[in-house]
C-alpha positions in Angstrom: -17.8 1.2 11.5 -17.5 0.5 15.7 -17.3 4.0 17.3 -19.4 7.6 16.6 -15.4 9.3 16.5 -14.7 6.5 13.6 -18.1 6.7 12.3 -17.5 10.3 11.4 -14.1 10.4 10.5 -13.1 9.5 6.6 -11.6 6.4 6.2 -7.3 6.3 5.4 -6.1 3.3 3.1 -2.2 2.3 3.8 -0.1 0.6 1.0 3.0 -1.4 2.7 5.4 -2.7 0.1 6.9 -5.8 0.5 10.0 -4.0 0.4 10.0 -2.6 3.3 7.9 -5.6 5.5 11.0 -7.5 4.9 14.1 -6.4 4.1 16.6 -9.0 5.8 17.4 -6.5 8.2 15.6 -5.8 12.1 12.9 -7.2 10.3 10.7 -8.5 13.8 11.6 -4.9 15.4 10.0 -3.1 12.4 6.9 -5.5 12.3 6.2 -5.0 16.3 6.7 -1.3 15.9 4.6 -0.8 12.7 1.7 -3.1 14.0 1.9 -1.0 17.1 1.3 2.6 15.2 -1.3 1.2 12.7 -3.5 -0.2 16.0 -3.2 3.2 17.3 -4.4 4.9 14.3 -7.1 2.0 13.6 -8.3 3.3 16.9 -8.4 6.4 16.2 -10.2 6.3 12.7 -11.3 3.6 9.8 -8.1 2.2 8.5 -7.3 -0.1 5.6 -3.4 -1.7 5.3 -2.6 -3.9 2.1 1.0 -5.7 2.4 3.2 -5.9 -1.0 5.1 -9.2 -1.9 8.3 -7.8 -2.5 11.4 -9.9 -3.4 9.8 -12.9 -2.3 6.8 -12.8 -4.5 9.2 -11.6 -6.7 11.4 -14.8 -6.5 8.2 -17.3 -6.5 7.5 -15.3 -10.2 10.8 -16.0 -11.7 10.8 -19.7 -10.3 6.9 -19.6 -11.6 8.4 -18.3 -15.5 11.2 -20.7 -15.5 8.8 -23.9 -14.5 6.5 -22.7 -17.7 3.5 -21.0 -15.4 1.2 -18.9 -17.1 1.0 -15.2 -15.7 -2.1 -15.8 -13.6 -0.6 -18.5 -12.0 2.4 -16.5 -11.2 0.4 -13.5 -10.3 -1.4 -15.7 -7.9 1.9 -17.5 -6.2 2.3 -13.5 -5.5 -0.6 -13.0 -4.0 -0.3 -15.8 -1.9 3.2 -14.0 -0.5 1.2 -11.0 0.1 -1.4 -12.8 2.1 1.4 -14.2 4.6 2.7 -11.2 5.1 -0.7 -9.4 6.0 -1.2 -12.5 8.5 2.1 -11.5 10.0 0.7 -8.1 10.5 -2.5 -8.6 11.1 -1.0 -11.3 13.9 0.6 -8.7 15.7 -1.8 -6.6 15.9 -4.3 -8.6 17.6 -7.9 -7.7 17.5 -10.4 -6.2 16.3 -8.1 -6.7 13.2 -9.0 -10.3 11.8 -6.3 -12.7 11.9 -7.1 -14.5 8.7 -7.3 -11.5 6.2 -9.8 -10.1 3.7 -9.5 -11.7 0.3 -11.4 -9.4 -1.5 -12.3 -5.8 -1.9 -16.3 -7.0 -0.8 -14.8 -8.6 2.1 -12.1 -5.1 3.2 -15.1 -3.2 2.6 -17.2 -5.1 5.0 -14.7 -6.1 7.9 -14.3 -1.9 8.5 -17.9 -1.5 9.4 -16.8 -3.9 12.4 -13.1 -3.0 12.6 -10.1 -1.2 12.2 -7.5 -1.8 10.8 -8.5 -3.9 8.5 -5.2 -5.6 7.0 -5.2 -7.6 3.6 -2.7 -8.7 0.5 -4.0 -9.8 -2.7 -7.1 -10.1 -4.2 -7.0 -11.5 -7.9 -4.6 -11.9 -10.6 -4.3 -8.9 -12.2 -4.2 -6.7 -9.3 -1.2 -5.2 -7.2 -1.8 -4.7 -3.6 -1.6 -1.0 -4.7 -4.4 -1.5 -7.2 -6.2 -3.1 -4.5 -5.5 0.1 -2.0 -6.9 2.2 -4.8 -10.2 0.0 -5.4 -10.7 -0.2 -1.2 -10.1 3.6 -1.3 -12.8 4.6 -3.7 -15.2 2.2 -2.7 -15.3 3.9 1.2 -14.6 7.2 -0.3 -11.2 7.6 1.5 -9.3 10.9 2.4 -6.0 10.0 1.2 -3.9 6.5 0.1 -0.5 6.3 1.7 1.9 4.5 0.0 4.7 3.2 2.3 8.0 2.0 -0.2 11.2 1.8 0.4 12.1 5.6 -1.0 11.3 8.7 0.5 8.9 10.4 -2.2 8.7 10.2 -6.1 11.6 11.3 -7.8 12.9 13.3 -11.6 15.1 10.2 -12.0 15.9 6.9 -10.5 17.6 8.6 -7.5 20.0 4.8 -7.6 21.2 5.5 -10.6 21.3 9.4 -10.5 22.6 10.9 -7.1 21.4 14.2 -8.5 17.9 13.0 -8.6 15.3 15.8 -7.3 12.4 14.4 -4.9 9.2 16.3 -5.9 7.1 17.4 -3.4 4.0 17.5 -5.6 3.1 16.1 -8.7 -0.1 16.3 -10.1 -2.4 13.4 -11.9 -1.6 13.8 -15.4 2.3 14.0 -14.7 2.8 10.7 -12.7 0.0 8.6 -14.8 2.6 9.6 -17.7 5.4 8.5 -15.6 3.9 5.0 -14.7 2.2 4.7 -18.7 6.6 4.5 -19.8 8.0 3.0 -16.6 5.5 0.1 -16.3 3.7 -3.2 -18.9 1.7 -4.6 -16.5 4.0 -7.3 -16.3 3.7 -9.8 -13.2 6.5 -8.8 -10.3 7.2 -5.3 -11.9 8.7 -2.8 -9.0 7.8 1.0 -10.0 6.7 3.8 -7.3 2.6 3.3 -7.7 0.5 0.8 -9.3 -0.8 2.2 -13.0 -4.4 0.9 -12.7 -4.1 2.2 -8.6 -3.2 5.5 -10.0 -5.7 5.8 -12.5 -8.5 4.9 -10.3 -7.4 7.5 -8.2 -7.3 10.1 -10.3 -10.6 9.8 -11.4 -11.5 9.4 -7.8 -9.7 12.9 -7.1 -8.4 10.6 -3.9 -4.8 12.4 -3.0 -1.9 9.9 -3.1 1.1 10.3 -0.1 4.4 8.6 -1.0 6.3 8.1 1.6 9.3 5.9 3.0 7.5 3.1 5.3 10.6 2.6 7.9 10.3 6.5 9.3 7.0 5.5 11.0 7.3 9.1 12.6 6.9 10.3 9.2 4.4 7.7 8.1 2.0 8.4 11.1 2.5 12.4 9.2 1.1 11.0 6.4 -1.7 9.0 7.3 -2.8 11.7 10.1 -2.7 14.5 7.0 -0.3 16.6 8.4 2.5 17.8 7.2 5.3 15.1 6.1 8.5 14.2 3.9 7.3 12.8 0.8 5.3 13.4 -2.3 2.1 14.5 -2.6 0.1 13.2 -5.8 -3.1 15.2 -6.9 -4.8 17.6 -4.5 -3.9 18.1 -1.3 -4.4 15.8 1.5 -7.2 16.6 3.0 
């Protein structure tokens, strides 16, 4: 990793869900703004960003079902969504940060002993971009994952359909992987608040997860700096 400061510091791994990359709405302004606050972090210390598909993965999935694709194949229409929306990213950000991304965890891994941030989508059918946070974070022994969504924090109840919903503040290991075991199949294009296999890779890791909503970019630079934020903590604290 480029830099003694870097060198020393423990790496951060950022999950941006394709939720909140594009949303229809000052879409270019976000983008800008966002690819400005990760550079200045990457600076700072190693930093790994993985983009969601969101609706438009989501979209190339159902056409994928209807037109009799198996899952892989959908799964990897998906992750070629993801990838364009990491070269987006990874276009406004300019170097160091590659403009063609990683395509696999090997190749995130390596690209942050020369650079940072390293920004990438997905890697194999199979595997979310959060799953692929999780495997980048254990594999460089990260402080923390940051997942950035399109709700503030993990909630007691889908906080759409129940305005009394309670945000949780922390939530430990056990408690969410039982959340995600009932809310998720593993099906291709799901939407839930973290990855199963992500989480459960994490766990065992004892890596802290940070949920967070990925439009406050205040709030998101909180998260990824480890101070205090507005969110959800998962497992120990951030450290």
């Amino acid at each position: 990793m480029p830099g003694r400061g870097r060198a020393e510091a423990s790496p951060v791994v950022v999950s941006v869900g394709g939720s909140v990359l594009l949303t229809g709405e000052d879409d270019a302004p976000y983008l800008g703004r966002l690819a400005e606050l990760l550079s200045r972090l990457g600076r700072a210390g190693p930093l790994v960003v993985t983009t969601g598909g969101g609706r438009t993965a989501r979209e190339y999935i159902r056409l994928g079902a209807a037109l009799g694709l198996t899952s892989v194949e959908q799964d990897e229409l998906a992750i070629d969504v993801t990838r364009l929306h990491a070269r987006l990213l990874a276009g406004r950000i300019g170097l160091p940060t590659a403009s063609h991304p990683p395509t696999s965890v090997r190749e995130a891994v390596e690209a942050l002993r020369h650079a940072s941030p390293v920004v990438l989508g997905g890697t194999e059918p199979g595997h979310t971009t959060d799953a692929v946070a999780a495997l980048i974070a254990v594999r460089v022994r990260a402080a923390r994952v940051v997942n950035a969504t399109d709700v503030d924090g993990l909630y007691d109840a889908d906080p759409g359909r129940h305005p009394e919903a309670r945000r949780l503040e922390h939530v430990g290991w056990p408690e969410l992987l039982q959340l995600l075991h009932r809310a998720s199949s593993g099906e291709p294009g799901q939407n839930f608040p973290f990855d199963r296999l992500g989480a459960e890779l994490l766990a065992r890791a004892a890596i802290p997860l940070a949920i967070v909503a990925g439009r406050d970019l205040p709030n998101l630079e909180k998260a990824i700096a480890g101070a205090a934020f507005h969110g959800t903590t998962i497992g120990p604290e951030a450290r």
